[in-house]
C-alpha positions as CSV (number, residue, x, y, z in Angstrom):
1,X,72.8,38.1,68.1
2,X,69.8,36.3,68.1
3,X,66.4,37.5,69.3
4,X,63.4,35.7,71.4
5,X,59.8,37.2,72.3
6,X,58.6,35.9,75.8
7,X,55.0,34.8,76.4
8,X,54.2,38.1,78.0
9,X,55.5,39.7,74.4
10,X,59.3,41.2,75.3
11,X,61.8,40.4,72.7
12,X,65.0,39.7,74.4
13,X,68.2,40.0,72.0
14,X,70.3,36.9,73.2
15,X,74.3,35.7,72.3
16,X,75.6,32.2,72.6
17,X,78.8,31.7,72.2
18,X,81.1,28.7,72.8
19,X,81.5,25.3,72.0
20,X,77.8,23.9,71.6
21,X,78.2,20.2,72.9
22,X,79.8,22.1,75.9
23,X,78.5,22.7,79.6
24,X,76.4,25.0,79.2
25,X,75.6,28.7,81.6
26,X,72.9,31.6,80.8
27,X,73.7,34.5,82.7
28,X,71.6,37.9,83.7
29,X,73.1,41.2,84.1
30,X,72.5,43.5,86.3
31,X,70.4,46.7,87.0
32,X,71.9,49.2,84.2
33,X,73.5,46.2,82.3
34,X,73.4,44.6,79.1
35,X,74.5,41.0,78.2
36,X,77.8,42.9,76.1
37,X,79.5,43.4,79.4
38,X,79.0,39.7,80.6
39,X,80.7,38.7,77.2
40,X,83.8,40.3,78.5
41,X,83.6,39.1,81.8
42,X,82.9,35.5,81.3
43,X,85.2,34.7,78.0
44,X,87.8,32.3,80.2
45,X,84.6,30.1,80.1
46,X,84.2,30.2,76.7
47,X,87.8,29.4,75.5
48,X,87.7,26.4,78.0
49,X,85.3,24.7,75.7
50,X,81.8,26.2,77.7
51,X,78.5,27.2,75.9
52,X,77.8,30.4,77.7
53,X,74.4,32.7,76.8
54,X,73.9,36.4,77.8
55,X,71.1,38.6,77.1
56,X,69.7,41.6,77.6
57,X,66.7,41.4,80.5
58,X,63.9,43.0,79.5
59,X,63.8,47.1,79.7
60,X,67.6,47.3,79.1
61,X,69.6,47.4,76.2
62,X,68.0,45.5,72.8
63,X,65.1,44.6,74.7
64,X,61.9,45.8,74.2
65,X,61.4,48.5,76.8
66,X,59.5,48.5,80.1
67,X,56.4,51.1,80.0
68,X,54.6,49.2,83.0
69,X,56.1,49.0,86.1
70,X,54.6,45.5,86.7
71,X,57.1,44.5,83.8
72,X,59.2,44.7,86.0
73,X,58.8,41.8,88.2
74,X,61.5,39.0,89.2
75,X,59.7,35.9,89.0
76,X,58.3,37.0,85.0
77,X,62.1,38.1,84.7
78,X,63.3,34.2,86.0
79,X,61.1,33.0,83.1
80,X,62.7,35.1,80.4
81,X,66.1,33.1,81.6
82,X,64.2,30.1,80.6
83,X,62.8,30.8,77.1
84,X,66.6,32.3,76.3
85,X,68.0,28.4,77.7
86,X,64.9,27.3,75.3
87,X,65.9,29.5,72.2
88,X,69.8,28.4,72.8
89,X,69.2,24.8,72.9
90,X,70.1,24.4,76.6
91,X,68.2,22.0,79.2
92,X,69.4,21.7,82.0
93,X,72.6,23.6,82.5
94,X,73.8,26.3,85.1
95,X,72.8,29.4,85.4
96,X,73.2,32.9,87.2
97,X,73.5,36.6,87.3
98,X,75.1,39.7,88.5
99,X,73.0,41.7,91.1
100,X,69.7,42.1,89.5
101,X,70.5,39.2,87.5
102,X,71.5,37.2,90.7
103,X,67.5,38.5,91.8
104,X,66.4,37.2,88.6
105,X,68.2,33.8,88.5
106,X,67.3,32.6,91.2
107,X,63.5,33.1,90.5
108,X,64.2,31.3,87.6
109,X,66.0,28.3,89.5
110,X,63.4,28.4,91.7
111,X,60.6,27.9,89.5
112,X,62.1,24.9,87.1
113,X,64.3,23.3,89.9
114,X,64.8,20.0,87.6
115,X,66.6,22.0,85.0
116,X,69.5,23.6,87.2
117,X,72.7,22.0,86.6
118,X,74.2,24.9,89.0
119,X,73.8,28.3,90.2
120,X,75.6,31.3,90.1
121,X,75.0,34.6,92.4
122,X,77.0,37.4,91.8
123,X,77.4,40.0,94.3
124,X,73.8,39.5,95.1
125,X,71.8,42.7,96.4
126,X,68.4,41.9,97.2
127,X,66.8,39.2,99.6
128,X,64.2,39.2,101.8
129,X,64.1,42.5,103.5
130,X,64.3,46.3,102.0
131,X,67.6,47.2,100.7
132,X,68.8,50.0,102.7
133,X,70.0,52.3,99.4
134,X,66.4,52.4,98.1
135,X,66.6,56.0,98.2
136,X,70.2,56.1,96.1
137,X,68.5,54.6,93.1
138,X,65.5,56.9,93.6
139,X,68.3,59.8,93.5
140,X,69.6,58.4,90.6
141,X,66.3,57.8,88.6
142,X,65.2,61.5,89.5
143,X,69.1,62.6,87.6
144,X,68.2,60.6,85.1
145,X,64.9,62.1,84.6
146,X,66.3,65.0,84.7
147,X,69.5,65.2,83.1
148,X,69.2,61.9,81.0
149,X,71.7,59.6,80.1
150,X,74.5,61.9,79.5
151,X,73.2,63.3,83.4
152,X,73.4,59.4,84.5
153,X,76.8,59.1,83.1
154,X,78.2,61.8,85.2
155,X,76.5,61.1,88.5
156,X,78.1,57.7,88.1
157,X,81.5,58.9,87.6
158,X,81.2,60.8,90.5
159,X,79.9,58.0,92.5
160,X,82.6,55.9,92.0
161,X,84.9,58.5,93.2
162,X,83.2,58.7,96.1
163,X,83.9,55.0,96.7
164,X,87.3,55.3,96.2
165,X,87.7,54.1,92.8
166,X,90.1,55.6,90.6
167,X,88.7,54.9,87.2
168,X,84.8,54.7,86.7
169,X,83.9,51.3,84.5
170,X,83.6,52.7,80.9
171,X,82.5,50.0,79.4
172,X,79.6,49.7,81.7
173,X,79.0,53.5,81.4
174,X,79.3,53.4,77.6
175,X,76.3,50.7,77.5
176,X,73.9,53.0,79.0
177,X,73.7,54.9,75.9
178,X,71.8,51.4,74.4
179,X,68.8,51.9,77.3
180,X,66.0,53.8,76.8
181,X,65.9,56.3,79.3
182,X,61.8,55.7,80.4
183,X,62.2,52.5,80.6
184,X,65.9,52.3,82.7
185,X,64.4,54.9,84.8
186,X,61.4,53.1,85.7
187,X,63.7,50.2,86.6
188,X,65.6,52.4,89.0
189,X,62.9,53.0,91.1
190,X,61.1,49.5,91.0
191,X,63.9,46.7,90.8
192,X,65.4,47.9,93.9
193,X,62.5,47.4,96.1
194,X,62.3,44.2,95.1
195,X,62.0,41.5,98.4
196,X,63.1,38.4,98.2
197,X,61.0,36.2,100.8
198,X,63.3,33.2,100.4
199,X,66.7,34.6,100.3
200,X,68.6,33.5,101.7
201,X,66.7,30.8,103.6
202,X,66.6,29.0,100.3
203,X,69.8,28.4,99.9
204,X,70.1,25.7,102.7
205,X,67.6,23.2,100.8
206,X,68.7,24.0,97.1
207,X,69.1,20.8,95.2
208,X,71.9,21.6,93.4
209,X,75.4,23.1,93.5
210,X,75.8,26.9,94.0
211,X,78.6,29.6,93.5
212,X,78.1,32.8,95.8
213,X,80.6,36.0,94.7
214,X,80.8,38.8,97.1
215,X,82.9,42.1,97.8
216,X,83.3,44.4,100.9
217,X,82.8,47.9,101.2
218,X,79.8,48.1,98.7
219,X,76.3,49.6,100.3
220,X,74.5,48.6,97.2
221,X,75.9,44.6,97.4
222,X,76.3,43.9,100.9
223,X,79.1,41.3,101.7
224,X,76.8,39.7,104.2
225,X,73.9,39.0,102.0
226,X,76.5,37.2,99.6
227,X,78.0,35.3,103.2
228,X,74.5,34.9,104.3
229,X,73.4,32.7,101.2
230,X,76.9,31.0,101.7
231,X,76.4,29.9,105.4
232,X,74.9,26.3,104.2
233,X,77.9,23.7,103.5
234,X,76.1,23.4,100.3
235,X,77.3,27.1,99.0
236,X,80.7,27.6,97.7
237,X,81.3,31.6,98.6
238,X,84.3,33.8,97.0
239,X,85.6,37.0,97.9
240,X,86.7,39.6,95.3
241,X,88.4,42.2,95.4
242,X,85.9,45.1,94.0
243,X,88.7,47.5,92.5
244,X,90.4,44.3,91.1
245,X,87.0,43.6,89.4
246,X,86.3,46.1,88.4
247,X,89.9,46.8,86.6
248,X,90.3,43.4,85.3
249,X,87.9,42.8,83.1
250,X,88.3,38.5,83.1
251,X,88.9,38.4,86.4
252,X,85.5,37.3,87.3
253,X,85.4,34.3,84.7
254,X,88.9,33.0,85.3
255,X,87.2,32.6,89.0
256,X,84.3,31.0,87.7
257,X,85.8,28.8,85.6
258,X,88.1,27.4,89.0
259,X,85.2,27.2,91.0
260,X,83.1,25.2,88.6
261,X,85.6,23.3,87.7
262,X,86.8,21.9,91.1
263,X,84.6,18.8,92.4
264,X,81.8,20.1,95.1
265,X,83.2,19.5,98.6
C-alpha cells in the first residue's frame, strides 16, 4: 500500500495491483467502503493482465479523516481520483466507482474529460434531485453516534434482513472497524445529500465509453437512476442480481471484465 497527500492536504492510502503495461482502471468505493473490498470484487481484472488502483476516499478507512463537513464535497473528491491515477502512473485510463464512488467518478471524468479512457458507474445513487432515503442515513449516523461502530454493525445486520438478505456482507461490515467514527458519521449525514445537476443529462454527450451496473429492489440505488444514465445508445447498462452480488464476491469483476472487453456497439 502506497500513500498520496492531495493538494487540499488528505493522505489517501492507494493499491495498484496488476500487470503495469496493462489497461489500466482506478476505482472509488462507496459510502462506508474502503478500497480492500474493491480488491476482492475486481481481481478477474487483474488476472486478465489489467492494472487496476483502489483507494480509500478521504474520511474512510487509511485516509486522513474528515473533521469539516465541506471535506466532504464530490467534485474535491473527483480530484483525489486523479492525484491516485497521478501517483500510480496512469494517464488516461478508465475509471469508476461504486455508489459514492460512482458520485465521485464522475466528477472526476467530468473535470479532466481528455484523460478518460472509460467510465464505470456502479449502482449509482445520487443525481440531480434529493435522494429519497436522506433520512435513513441520518438514522444511521444518529446509531452511530450513539452506539458507535459496534452499534453500526448491528443496525446493518438488521437492515439487511429487512431486505431480505440472508447473510449480511461481513467483509464490508468488518471494514468499518478501519473508519473513524467522527469522520464516517459526518459522511452519513453529508454525502447523501449530495445533488448531482448533470446526472444523468450528462451521460448523453459523454465523449467516451461508459458501463452503467444497476440492481432492483434497493431504495438506497434506485434501478432507474442506473437505467436513466443508460437511456443514451452511448451507455452500456447491466442488471445484477443484488443477492447474487452480494454472495459472490467476483461476480462483479468477471462482469466487468465482459463488458469492457466486448467492442462498443
Amino acid at each position: 500500500m502506497e500513500r498520496v497527500r492531495t493538494a487540499d492536504g488528505f493522505e489517501i492510502p492507494f493499491v495498484v495491483e496488476g500487470d503495469d503495461g496493462g489497461q489500466g482502471l482506478v476505482f472509488a468505493h462507496g459510502l462506508m467502503g474502503t478500497g480492500a473490498a474493491q480488491r476482492l470484487q475486481l481481481a478477474p481484472l487483474v488476472e486478465t493482465g489489467w492494472k487496476v488502483v483502489t483507494f480509500d476516499q478521504r474520511g474512510h478507512g487509511g485516509a486522513t479523516p474528515v473533521t469539516d463537513a465541506a471535506g466532504y464535497d464530490p467534485i474535491a473528491m473527483g480530484g483525489d481520483l486523479w492525484t491516485v491515477a497521478d501517483a500510480a502512473g496512469l494517464d488516461r485510463c478508465w475509471i469508476g466507482g461504486g455508489s459514492m464512488g460512482a458520485a465521485t467518478s464522475f466528477c472526476a471524468a467530468r473535470s479532466k474529460p481528455e484523460r478518460v479512457e472509460g467510465l464505470v458507474q456502479c449502482i449509482p445513487a445520487l443525481r440531480d434531485e434529493a435522494h429519497p432515503m436522506v433520512f435513513g442515513f441520518d438514522a444511521i449516523a444518529g446509531v452511530l453516534h450513539d452506539g458507535g461502530i459496534e452499534g453500526l454493525i448491528a443496525a446493518l445486520r438488521q437492515f439487511a434482513t429487512s431486505m431480505g438478505r440472508d447473510e449480511s456482507d461481513e467483509v464490508f461490515l468488518s471494514e468499518l472497524k478501519s473508519h473513524d467514527p467522527a469522520s464516517l458519521e459526518l459522511a452519513l449525514r453529508n454525502v447523501p445529500r449530495w445533488i448531482l445537476d448533470d446526472v444523468p443529462s450528462a451521460f448523453a454527450d459523454l465523449p467516451f465509453r461508459v458501463v452503467v451496473f444497476g440492481w432492483d429492489n434497493d431504495p438506497i440505488h434506485p434501478l432507474q437512476t442506473a437505467k436513466d444514465m443508460a437511456a443514451s445508445a452511448r451507455v452500456d447498462l447491466i442488471e445484477l442480481d443484488s443477492v447474487e452480488a452480494f454472495t459472490d464476491r467476483t461476480l462483479l469483476g468477471r462482469l466487468l471484465h465482459d463488458a469492457l472487453e466486448k467492442a462498443p456497439a
